[in-house]
DOZA-121680 format. One record per residue (C-alpha): residue number from 1; chain; residue in three letters; x, y, z. Coordinates in Angstrom, 2 decimals. Layout:
BEGIN
seq, mol, type, east, north, up
NUM, A, ALA, X, Y, Z;
...
***
This chain:
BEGIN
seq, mol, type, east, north, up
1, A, UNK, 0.00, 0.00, 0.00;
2, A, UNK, 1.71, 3.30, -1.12;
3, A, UNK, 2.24, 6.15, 2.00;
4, A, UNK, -0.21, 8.59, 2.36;
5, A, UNK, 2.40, 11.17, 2.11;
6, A, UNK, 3.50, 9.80, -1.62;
7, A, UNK, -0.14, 10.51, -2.74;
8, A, UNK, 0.19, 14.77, -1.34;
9, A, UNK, 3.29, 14.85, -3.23;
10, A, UNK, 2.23, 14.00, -6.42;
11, A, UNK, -1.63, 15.30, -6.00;
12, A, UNK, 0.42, 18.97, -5.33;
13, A, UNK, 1.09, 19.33, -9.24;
14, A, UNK, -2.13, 17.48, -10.65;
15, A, UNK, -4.42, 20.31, -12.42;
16, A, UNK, -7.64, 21.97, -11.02;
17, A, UNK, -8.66, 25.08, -13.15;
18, A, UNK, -8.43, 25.83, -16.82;
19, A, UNK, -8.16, 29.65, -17.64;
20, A, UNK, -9.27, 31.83, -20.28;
21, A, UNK, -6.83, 34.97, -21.66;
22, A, UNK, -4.51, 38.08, -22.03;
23, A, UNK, -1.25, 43.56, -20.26;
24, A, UNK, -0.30, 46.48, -18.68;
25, A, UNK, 1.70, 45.95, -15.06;
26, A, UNK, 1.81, 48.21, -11.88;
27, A, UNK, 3.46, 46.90, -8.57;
28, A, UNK, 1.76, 45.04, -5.94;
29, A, UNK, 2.70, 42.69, -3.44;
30, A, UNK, 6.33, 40.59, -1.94;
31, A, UNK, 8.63, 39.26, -4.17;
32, A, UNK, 7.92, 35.23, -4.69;
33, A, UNK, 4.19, 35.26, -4.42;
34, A, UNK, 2.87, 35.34, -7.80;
35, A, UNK, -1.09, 35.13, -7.74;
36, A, UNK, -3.60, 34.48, -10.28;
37, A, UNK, -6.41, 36.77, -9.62;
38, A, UNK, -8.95, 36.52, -12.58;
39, A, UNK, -8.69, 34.55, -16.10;
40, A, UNK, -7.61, 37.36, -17.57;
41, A, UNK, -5.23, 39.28, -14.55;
42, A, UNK, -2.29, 38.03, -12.45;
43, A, UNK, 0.63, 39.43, -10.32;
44, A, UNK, 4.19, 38.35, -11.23;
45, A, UNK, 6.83, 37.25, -8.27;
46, A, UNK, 8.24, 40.61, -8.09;
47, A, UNK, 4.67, 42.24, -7.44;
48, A, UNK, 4.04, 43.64, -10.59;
49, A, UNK, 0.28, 42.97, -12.02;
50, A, UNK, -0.49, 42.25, -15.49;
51, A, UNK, -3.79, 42.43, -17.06;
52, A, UNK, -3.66, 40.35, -20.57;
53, A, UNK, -5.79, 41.76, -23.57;
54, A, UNK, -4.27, 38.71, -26.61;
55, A, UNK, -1.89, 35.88, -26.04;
56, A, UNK, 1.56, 37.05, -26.65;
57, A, UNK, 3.49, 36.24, -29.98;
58, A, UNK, 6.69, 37.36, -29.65;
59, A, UNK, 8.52, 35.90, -26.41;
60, A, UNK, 12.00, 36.45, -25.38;
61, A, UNK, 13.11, 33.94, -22.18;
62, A, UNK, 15.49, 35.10, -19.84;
63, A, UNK, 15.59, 31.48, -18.37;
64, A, UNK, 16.03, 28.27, -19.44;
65, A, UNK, 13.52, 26.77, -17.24;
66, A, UNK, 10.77, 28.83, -18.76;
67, A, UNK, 12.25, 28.12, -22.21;
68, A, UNK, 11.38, 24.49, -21.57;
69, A, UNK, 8.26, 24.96, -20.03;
70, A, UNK, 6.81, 27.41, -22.89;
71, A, UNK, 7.94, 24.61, -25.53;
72, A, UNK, 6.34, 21.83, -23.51;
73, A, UNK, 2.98, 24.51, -23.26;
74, A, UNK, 3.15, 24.45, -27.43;
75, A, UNK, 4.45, 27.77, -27.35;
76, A, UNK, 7.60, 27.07, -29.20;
77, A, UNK, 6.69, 29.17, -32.15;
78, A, UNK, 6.30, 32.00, -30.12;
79, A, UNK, 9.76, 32.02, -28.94;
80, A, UNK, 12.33, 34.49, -30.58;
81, A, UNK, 15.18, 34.10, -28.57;
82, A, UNK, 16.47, 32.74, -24.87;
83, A, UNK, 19.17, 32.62, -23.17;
84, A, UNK, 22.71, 31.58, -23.10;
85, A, UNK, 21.76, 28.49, -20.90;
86, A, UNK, 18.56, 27.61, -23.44;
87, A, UNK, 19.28, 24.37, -24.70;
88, A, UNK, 16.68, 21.96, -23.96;
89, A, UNK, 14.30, 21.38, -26.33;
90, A, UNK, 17.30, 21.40, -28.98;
91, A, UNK, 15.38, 23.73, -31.10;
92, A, UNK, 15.57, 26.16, -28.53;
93, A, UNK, 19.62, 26.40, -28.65;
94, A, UNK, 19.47, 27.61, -32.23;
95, A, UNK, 17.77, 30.70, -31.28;
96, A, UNK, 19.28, 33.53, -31.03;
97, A, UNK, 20.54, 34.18, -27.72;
98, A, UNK, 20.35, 37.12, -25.28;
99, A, UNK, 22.87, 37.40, -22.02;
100, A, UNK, 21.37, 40.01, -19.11;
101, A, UNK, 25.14, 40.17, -18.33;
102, A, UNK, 25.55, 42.38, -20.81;
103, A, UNK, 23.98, 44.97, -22.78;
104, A, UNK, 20.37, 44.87, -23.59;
105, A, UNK, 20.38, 46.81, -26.98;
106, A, UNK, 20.93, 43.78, -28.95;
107, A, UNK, 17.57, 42.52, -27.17;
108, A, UNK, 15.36, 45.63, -27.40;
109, A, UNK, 16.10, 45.65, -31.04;
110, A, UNK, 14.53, 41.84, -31.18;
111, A, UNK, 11.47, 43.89, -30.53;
112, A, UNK, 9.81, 41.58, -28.70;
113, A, UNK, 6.22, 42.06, -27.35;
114, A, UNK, 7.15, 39.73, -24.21;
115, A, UNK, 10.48, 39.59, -22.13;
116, A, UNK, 10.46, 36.61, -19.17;
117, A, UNK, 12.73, 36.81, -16.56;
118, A, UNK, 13.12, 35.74, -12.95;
119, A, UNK, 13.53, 37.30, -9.59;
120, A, UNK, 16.95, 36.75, -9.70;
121, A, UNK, 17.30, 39.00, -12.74;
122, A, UNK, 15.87, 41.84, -10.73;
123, A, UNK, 17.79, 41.81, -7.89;
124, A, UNK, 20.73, 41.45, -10.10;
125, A, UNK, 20.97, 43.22, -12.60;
126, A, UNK, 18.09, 46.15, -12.37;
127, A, UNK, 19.81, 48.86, -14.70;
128, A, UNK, 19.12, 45.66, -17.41;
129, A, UNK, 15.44, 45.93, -16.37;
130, A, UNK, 14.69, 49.25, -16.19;
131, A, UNK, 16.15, 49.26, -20.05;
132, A, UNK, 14.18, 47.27, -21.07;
133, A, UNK, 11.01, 48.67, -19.60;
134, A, UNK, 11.94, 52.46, -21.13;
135, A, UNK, 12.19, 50.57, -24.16;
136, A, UNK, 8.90, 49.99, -23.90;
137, A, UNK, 8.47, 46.38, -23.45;
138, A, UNK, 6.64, 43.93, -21.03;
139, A, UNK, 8.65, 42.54, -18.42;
140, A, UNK, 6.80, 39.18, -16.66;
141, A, UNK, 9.35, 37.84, -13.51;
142, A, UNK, 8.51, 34.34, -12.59;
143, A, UNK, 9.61, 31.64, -10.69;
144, A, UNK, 8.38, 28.90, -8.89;
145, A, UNK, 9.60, 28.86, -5.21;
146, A, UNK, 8.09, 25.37, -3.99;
147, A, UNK, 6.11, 22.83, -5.98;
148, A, UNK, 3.15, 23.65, -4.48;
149, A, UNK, 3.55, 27.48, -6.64;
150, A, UNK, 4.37, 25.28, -9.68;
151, A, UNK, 0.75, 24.75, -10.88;
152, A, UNK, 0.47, 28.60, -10.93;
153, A, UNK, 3.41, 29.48, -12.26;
154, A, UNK, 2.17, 26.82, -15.71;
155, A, UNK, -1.05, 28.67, -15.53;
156, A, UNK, 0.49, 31.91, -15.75;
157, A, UNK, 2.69, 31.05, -18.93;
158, A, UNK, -0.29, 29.40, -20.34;
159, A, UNK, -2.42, 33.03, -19.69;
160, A, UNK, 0.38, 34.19, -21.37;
161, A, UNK, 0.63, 32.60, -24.61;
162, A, UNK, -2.83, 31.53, -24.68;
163, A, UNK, -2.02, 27.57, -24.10;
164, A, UNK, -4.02, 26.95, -21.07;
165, A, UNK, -5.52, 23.42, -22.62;
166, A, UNK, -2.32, 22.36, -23.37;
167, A, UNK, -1.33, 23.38, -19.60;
168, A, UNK, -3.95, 21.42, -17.81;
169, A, UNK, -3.22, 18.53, -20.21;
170, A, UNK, 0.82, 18.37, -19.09;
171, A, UNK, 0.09, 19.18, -15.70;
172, A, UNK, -2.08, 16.38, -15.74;
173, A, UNK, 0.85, 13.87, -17.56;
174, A, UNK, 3.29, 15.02, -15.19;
175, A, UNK, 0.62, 13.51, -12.34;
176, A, UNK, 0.26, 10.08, -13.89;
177, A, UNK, 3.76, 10.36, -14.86;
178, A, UNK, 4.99, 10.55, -11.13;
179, A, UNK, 2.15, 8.05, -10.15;
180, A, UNK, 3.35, 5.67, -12.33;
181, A, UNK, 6.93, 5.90, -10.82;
182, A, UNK, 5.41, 5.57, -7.27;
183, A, UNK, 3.25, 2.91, -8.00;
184, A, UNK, 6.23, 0.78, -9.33;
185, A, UNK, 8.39, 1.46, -5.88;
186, A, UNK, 5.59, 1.39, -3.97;
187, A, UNK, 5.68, -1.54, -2.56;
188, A, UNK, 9.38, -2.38, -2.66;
189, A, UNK, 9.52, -3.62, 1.36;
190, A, UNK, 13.42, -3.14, 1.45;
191, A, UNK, 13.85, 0.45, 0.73;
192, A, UNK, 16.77, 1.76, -0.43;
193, A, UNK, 18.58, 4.98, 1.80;
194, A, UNK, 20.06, 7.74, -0.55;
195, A, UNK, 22.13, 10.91, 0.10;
196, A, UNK, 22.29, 13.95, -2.12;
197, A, UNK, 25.15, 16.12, -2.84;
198, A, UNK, 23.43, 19.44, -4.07;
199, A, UNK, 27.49, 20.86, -3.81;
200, A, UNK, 30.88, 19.71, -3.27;
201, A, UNK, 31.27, 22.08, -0.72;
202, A, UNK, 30.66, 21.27, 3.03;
203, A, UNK, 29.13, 18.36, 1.12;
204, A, UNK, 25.43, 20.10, 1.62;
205, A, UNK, 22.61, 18.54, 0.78;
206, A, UNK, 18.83, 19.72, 0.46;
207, A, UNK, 15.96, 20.14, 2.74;
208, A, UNK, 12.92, 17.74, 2.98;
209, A, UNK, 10.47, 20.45, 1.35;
210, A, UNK, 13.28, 20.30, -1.93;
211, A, UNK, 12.51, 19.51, -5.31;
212, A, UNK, 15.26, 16.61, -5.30;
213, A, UNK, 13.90, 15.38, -1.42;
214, A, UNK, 10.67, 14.78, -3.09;
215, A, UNK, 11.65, 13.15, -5.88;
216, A, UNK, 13.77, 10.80, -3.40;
217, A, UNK, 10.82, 9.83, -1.88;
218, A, UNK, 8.74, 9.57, -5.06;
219, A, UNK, 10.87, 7.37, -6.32;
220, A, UNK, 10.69, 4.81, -3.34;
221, A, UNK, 14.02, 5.89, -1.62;
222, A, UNK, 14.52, 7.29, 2.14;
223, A, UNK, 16.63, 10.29, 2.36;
224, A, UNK, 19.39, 9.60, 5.17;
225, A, UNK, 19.21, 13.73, 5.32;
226, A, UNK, 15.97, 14.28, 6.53;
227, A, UNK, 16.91, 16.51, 9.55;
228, A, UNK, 18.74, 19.12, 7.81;
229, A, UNK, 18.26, 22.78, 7.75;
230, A, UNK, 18.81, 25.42, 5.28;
231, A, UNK, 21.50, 27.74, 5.32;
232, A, UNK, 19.08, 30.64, 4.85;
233, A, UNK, 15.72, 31.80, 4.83;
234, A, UNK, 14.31, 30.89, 1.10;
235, A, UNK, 16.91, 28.21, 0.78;
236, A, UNK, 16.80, 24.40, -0.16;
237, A, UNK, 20.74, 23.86, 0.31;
238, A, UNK, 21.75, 22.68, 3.65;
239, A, UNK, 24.93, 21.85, 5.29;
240, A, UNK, 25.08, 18.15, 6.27;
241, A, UNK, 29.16, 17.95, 6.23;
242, A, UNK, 32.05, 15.63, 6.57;
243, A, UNK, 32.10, 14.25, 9.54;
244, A, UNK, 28.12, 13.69, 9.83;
245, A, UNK, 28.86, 11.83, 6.19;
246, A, UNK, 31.04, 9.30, 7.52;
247, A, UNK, 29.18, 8.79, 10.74;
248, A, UNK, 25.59, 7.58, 8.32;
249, A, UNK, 28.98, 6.06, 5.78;
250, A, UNK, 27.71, 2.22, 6.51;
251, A, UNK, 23.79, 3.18, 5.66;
252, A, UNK, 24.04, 4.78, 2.94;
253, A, UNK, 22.76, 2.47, -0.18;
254, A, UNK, 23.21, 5.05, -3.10;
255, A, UNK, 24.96, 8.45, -3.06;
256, A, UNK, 23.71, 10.66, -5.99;
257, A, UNK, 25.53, 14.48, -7.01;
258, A, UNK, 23.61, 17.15, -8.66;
259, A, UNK, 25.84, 18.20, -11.84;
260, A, UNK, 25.12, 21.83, -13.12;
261, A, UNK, 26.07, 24.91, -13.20;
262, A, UNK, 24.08, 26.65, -10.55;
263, A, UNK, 25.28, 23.72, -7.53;
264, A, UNK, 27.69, 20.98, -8.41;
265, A, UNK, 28.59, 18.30, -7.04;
266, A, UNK, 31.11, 15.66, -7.53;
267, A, UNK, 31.37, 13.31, -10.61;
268, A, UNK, 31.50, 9.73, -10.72;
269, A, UNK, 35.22, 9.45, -10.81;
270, A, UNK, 35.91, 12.07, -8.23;
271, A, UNK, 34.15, 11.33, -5.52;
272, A, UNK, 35.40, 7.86, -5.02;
273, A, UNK, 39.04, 9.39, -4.59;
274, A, UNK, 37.99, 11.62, -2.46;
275, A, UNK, 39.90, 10.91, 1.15;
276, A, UNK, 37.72, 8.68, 2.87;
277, A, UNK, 34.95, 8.42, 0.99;
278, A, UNK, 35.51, 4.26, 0.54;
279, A, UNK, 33.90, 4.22, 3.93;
280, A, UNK, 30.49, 4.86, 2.34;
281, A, UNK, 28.56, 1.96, 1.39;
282, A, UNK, 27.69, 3.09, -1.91;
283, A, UNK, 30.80, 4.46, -2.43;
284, A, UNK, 32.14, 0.60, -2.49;
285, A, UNK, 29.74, -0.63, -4.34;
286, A, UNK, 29.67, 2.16, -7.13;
287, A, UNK, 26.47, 2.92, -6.74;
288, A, UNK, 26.94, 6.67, -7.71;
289, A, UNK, 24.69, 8.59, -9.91;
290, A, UNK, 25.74, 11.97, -11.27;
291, A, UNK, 22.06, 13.62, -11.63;
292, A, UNK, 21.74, 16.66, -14.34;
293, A, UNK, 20.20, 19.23, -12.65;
294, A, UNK, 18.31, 20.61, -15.05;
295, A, UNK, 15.92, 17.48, -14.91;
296, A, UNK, 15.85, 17.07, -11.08;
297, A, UNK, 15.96, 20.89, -9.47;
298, A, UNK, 14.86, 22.78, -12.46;
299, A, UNK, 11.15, 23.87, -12.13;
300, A, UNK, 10.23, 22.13, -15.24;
301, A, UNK, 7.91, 19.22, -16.97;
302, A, UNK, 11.32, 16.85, -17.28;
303, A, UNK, 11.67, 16.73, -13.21;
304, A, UNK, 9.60, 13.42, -13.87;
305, A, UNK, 12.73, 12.13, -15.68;
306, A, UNK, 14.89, 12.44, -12.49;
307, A, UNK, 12.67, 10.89, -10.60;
308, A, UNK, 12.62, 7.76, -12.62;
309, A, UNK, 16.51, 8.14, -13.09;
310, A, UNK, 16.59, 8.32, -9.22;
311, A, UNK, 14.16, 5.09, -9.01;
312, A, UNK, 16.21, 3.18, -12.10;
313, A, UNK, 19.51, 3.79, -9.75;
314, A, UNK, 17.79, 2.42, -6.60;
315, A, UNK, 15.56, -0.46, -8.21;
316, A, UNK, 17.12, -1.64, -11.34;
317, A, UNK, 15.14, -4.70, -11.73;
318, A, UNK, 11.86, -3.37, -10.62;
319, A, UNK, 12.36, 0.30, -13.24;
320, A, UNK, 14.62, -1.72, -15.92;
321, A, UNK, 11.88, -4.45, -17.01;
322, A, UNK, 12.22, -4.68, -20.68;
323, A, UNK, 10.60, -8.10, -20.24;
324, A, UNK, 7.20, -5.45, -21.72;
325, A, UNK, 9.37, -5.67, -25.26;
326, A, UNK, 9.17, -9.65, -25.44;
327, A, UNK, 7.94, -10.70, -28.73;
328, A, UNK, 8.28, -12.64, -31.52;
329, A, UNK, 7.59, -10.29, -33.89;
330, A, UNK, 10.66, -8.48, -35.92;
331, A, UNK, 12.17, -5.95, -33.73;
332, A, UNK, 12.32, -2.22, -34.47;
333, A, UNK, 15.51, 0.24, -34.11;
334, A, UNK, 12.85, 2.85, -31.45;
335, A, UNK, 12.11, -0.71, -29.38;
336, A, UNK, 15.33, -2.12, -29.48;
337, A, UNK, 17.06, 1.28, -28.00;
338, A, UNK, 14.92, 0.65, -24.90;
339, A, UNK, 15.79, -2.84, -24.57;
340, A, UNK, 19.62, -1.59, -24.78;
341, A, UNK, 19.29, 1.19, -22.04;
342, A, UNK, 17.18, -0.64, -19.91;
343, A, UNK, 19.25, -4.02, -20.13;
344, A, UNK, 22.72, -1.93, -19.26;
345, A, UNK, 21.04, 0.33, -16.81;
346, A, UNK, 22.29, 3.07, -18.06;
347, A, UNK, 21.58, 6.54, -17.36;
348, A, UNK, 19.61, 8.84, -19.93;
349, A, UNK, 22.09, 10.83, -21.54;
350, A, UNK, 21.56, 14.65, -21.04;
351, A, UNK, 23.97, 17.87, -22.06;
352, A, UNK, 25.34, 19.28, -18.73;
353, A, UNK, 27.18, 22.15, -20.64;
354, A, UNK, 25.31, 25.53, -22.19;
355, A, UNK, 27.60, 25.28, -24.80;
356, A, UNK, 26.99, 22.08, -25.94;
357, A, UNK, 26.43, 22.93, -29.41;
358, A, UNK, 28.96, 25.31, -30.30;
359, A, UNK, 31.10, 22.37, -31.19;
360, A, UNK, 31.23, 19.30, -33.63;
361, A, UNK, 30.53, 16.02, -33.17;
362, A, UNK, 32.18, 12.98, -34.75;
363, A, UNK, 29.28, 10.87, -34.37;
364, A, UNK, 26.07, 12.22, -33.07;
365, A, UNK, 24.77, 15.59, -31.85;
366, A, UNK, 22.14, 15.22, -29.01;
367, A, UNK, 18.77, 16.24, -30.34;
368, A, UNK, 19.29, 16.20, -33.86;
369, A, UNK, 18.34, 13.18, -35.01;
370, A, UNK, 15.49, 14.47, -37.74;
371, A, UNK, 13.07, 11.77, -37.41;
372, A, UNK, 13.09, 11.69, -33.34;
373, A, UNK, 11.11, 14.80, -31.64;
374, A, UNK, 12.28, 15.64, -28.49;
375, A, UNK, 9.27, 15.14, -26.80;
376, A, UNK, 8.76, 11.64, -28.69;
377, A, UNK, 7.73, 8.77, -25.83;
378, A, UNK, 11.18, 7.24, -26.57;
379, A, UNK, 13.53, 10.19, -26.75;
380, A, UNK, 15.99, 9.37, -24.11;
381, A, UNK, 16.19, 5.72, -24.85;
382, A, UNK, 17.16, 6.48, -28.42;
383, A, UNK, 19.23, 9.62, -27.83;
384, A, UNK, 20.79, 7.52, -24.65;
385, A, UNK, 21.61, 3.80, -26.94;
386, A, UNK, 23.08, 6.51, -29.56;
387, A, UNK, 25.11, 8.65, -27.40;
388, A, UNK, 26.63, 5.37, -25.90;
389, A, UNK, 27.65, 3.33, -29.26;
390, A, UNK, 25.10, 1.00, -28.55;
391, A, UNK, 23.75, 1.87, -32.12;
392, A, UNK, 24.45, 3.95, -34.28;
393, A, UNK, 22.45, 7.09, -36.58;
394, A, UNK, 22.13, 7.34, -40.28;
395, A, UNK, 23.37, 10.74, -42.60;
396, A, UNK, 21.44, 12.07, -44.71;
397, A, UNK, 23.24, 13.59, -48.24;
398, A, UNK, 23.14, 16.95, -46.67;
399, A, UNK, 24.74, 16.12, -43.22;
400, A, UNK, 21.48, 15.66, -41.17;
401, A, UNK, 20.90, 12.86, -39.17;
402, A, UNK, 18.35, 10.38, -39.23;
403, A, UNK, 17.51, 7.23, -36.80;
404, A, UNK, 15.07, 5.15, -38.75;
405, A, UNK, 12.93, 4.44, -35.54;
406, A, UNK, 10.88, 1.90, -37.51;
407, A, UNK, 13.47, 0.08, -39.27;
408, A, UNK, 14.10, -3.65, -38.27;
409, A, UNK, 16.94, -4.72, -36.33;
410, A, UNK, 19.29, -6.98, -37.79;
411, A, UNK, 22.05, -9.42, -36.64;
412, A, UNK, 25.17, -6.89, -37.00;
413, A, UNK, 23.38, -3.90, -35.30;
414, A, UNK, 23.03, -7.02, -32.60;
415, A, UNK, 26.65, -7.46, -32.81;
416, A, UNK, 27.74, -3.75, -32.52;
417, A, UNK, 26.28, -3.89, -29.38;
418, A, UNK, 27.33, -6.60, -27.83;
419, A, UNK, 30.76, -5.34, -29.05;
420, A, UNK, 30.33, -2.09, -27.43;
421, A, UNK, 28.97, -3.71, -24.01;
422, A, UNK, 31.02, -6.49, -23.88;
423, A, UNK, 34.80, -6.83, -22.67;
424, A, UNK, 35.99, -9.58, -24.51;
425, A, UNK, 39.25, -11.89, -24.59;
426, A, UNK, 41.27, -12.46, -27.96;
427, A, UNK, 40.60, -15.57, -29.43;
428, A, UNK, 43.86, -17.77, -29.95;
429, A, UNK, 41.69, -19.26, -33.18;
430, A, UNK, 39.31, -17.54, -35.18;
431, A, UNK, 35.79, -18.97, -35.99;
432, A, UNK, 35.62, -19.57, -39.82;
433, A, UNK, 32.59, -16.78, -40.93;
434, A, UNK, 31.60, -17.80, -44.49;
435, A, UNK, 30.14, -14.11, -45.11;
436, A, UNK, 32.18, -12.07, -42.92;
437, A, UNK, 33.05, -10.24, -45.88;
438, A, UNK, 29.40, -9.21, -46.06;
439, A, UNK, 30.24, -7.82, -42.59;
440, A, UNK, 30.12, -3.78, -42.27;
441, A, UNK, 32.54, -4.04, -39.55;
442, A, UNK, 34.08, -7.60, -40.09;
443, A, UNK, 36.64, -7.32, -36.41;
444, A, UNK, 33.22, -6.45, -34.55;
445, A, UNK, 31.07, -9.70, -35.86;
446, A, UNK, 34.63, -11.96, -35.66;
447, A, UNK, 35.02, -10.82, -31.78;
448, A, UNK, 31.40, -11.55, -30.61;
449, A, UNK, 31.72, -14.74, -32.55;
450, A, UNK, 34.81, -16.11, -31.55;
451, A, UNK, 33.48, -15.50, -27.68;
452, A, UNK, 30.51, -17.40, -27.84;
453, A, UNK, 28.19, -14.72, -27.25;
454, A, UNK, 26.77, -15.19, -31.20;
455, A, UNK, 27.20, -17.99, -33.80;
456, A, UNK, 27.37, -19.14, -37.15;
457, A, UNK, 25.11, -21.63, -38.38;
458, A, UNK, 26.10, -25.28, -39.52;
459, A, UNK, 27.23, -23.80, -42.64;
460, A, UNK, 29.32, -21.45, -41.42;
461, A, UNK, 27.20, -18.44, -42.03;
462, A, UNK, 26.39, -15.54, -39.66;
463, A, UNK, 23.75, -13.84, -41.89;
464, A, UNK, 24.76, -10.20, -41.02;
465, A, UNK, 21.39, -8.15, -42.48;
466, A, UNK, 18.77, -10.98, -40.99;
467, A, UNK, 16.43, -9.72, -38.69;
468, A, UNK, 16.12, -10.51, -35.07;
469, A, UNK, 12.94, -10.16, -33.02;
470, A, UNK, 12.51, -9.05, -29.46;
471, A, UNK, 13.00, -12.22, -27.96;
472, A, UNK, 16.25, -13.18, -30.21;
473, A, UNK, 17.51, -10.19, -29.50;
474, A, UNK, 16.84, -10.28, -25.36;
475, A, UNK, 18.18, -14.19, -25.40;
476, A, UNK, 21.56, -13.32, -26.52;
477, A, UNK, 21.92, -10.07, -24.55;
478, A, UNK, 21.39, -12.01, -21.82;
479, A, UNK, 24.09, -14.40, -22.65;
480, A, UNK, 26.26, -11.37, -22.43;
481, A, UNK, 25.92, -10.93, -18.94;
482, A, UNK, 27.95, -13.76, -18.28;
483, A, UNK, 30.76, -12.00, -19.94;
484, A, UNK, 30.07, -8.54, -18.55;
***
């Protein structure tokens, strides 16, 4: 039977009221306590009220959380520039880009009817502001402070942009989404303990009321931090410490670091040489998980996703189940990049770095694959099984990249990734392969055959381009694990 407590947490962001439309702003009340007060008026977290007359069209974001969230809304379109941390939804880092760091003539000439910012902005930087106001244009400040205020704040960029169906439809998927999660750990009797590293230093950690607490404890796991407090008023960083860390070392099961650039923590090679740290449980058994913060602190629709990653580090078998794929129908590329992430347990793949795209890539570039949306059901299992070799994209004559979701696995794609998972022995003889020179990569199909993990037929033929199915395809990776 799932906790009571599991059931407030995830009814806090399930939707209650849809809203109409559509602005002129005077100042009101405290910073951080936006308010909704008609379907038509609201007052932004800095106290500034806004009455809306038509649905913006022309949208600069000063955040990349509210970038997300207005391209999850359907607002994309709308969008006519971010900023320099805008990267997520990939179409979103090819806009042009705006930096409140610097001068905002570059902006004002945009001549957008819509500027977004956050409260952070306006303590900041206020000369940047008041530009842009004497320029004439609307200035919204929003952000989120809890995720109780995250409903609202959704309801206020839908009033904005005039998306509010859209709104109470992913406020509602981000419900199930959640429930779904918690209904899978839910009844997991031997629950895992977990300690977060929001930063490296003091080792702090979050409160209980924290985005990343609650995702803990969405995702079936009990936070060994549960007594901290914050280091200030508005705060969800707290100190927990060395010495505290090593007393909890022997109970803690999995010790997961927030990676960003707004609190870091350690990676996955450094904290395991840091002094003492082989004292920790999870330490020794490796079971460290570097957590983009962008998916599990960000006030955005993707926080589901580090929840589940959260979950998939702590329950494996239970979050990991590809036995849903069995069949013996031909397999396809989208189903079989599950079936790889899932089987290796490994962690969606996610850009940690703003400027991610200002560089080539040999292989793949995240996001680009033409035929995959980024808000496709299967994004991060195909983007993930591509980022780690597990299979490989397609070019197009003009240098764009394809994935072929619907094309049909065949017996070398097989072999490339047991290849790529695999750590395999040299073979003092090699298996005679009739049509290895059929082979695309004849070294990869000779070292998976020569280990026993696949085989030739009586003939001595390994039929490279022959399709597998599900079940084919699950048998043999399975037979891997002996080798792994």
């Amino acid at each position: 039977m799932k906790s009571r407590s599991k059931r407030i947490l995830i009814i806090v962001v399930c939707v209650s009221i849809l809203f109409a439309l559509g602005s002129c702003n005077s100042a009101v009340n405290q910073e951080g306590q936006s308010e909704i007060i008609d379907e038509f008026t609201f007052i932004d977290d800095v106290g500034a009220k806004f009455t809306i007359e038509k649905p913006y069209e022309r949208i600069v974001s000063l955040y990349s959380a509210h970038t997300e969230n207005l391209f999850t809304l359907g607002a994309g379109e709308k969008v006519i520039g971010v900023n320099t941390a805008s990267i997520y939804p990939p179409d979103a880092a090819f806009l042009p880009m705006y930096d409140y760091r610097e001068g905002p003539e570059a902006l004002i000439a945009a001549a957008p009817d819509l500027v977004i910012v956050r409260p952070f902005i306006n303590r900041n930087y206020p000369d940047y502001i008041k530009a842009l106001k004497s320029a004439g244009l609307t200035v919204v400040s929003l952000y989120p402070e809890s995720s109780s205020d995250f409903e609202r704040y959704i309801m206020i960029l839908a009033m904005l942009t005039g998306t509010q169906d859209n709104a109470t439809r992913e406020l509602a998927l981000l419900a199930e989404r959640l429930e779904a999660i918690a209904d899978k750990t839910g009844d997991i009797e031997d629950k895992l303990t977990v300690f977060f590293e929001a930063t490296k230093s003091s080792y702090r950690t979050v409160t209980v009321d924290s985005n990343p607490a609650m995702a803990i404890q969405i995702a079936g796991g009990i936070n060994i931090a549960d007594d901290v407090v914050a280091i200030e008023t508005g705060s969800t960083i707290a100190e927990y410490g060395i010495e505290k860390l090593m007393l909890m070392a022997d109970e803690i099961d999995v010790y997961i670091s927030q990676r960003g650039a707004m609190n870091s923590g350690g990676s996955i090679v450094s904290i395991p040489q840091r002094e003492g740290f082989h004292a920790i449980k999870a330490v020794q058994e490796m079971r460290i998980l570097e957590l983009n913060e962008k998916i599990i602190s960000s006030p955005t629709f993707r926080y589901y996703k580090g929840v589940s990653e959260i979950a998939r580090m702590l329950y494996p078998d239970v979050m990991d189940d590809y036995s849903v794929y069995k069949s013996d129908e031909a397999l396809t590329r989208e189903s079989y990049a599950a079936i790889t992430v899932m089987f290796s347990h490994t962690p969606i793949f996610i850009p940690s770095s703003s400027h991610y795209y200002e560089r080539e890539y040999y292989n793949h570039t995240y996001g680009l694959l033409e035929d995959v949306e980024w808000n496709d059901d299967n994004f991060d299992f195909i983007e993930t099984a591509v980022m780690s070799g597990f299979m490989r994209s397609y070019e197009n004559e003009d240098g764009s990249e394809y994935f072929d979701k619907d094309g049909l696995v065949t017996r070398a794609d097989l072999a490339l990734t047991l290849y790529i998972m695999g750590d395999y022995q040299t073979s003092a003889k090699n298996t005679d392969i009739i049509d290895i020179a059929d082979c695309e990569n004849e070294a990869i199909i000779q070292k998976v055959v020569d280990n026993g993990i696949m085989f030739v037929d009586s003939d001595g033929y390994f039929y490279p381009n022959q399709t597998v199915s599900a079940n084919e395809a699950i048998e043999i990776l399975e037979r891997l694990e002996g080798n792994l």
